[in-house]
C-alpha positions in Angstrom: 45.8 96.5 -67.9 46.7 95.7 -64.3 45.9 92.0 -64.8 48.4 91.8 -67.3 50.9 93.6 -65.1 50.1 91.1 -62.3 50.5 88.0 -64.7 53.8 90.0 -65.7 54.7 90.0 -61.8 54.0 86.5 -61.3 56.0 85.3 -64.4 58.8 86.9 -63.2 59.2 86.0 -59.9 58.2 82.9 -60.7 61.6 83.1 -62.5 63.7 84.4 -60.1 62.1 81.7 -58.1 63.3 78.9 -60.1 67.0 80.7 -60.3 67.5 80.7 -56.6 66.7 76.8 -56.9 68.8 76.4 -59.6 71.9 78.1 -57.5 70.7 75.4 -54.0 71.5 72.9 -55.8 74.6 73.9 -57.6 76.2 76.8 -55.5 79.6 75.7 -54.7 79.6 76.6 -50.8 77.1 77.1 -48.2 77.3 80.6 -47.9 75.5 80.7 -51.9 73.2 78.3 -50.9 72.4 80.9 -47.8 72.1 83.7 -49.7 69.5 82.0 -52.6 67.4 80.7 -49.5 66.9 84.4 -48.3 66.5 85.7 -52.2 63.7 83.1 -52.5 62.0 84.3 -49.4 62.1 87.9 -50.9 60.4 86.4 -54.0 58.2 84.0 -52.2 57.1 87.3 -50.4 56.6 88.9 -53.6 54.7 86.3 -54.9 52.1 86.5 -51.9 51.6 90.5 -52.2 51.2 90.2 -55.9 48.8 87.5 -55.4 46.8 89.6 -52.7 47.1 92.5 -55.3 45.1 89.9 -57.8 42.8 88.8 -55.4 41.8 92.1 -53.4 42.6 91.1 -49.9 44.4 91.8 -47.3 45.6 88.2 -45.5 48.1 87.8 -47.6 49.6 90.8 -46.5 49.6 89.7 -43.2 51.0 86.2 -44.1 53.7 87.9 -46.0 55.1 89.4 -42.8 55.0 86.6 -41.5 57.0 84.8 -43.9 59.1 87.8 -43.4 60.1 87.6 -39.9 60.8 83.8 -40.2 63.0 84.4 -43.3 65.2 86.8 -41.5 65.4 84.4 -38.3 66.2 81.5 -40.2 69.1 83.4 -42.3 70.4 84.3 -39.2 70.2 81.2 -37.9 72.2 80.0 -40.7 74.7 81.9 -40.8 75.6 81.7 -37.4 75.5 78.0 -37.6 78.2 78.3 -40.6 80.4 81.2 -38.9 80.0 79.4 -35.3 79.1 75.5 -35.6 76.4 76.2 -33.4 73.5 78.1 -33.1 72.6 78.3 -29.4 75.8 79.5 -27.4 
């Protein structure tokens, strides 16, 4: 029953996934295209825990908080870049 669950999960944020790729390409301004990048983080971070969930481990845990912690620098990053024109001040 959980396998079916997990292939659920996977289908699913696979989706969202492909959504947030959809809306890079086509959002209208760059705070959209912002905003996907940090909503495909979310799912790419999903993804990893699900798939750690699948294969019983615990690195991908670990990578996942690492993806984590670079997602939320680099949406920062971004957004001062677009608010400021620079990121260093």
């Amino acid at each position: 029953m959980i396998s079916v669950a997990l292939m659920i999960a996977f289908a699913c944020f696979g989706l969202g996934l492909l959504f947030c790729l959809w809306r890079i390409v086509i959002g209208p301004d760059a705070s959209d295209r912002i905003l996907a990048l940090d909503t495909m983080v979310i799912n790419m971070i999903a993804l990893l825990i699900v798939y750690g969930i699948w294969k019983g481990t615990a690195v991908y845990f670990e990578a996942s908080m690492l993806i984590a912690m670079v997602g939320f620098v680099s949406t920062v990053a971004y957004c001062r870049f677009v608010l400021r024109g620079d990121i260093i001040e």
